[in-house]
Phi, psi and omega in degrees: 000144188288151149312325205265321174289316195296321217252289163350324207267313185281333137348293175269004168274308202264335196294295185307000170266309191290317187281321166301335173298315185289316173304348186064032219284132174235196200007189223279309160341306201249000158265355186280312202266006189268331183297306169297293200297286187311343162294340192291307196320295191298305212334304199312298163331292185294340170287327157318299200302312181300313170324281171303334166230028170056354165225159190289171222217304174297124195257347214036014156291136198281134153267008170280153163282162177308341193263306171324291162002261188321323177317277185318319193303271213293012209249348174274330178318308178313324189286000000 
């Protein structure tokens, strides 16, 4: 991941924490949806960004290393 997807990730991670809070939001329903609304938010944000500055923002580059990767592969196969 690019510097920019991560501050994008973390975007829609605090925007969607502050709305559930405000909403007083509980179980998985009314947390589904304060999780849309903080996605709207970075969407938005980020489409702003790409607009103005003509490149994309999602790079699909892994920030794990090729080895680091492979780690995770087997450590999700175990659960």
């Amino acid at each position: 991941m690019s510097e920019a997807e991560l501050i994008f990730t973390a975007l829609a991670e605090l925007s969607t924490r502050q709305i559930a809070e405000t909403e007083n939001a509980r179980g998985v329903g009314e947390n589904k949806k304060a999780s849309i609304k903080g996605g709207r938010i970075a969407r938005t944000a980020r489409q702003e960004l790409e607009l103005e500055t003509g490149k994309p923002v999602v790079t699909g580059k892994n920030f794990l290393k090729e080895n680091n990767t492979k780690i995770l592969e087997l450590r999700n196969k175990k659960k």
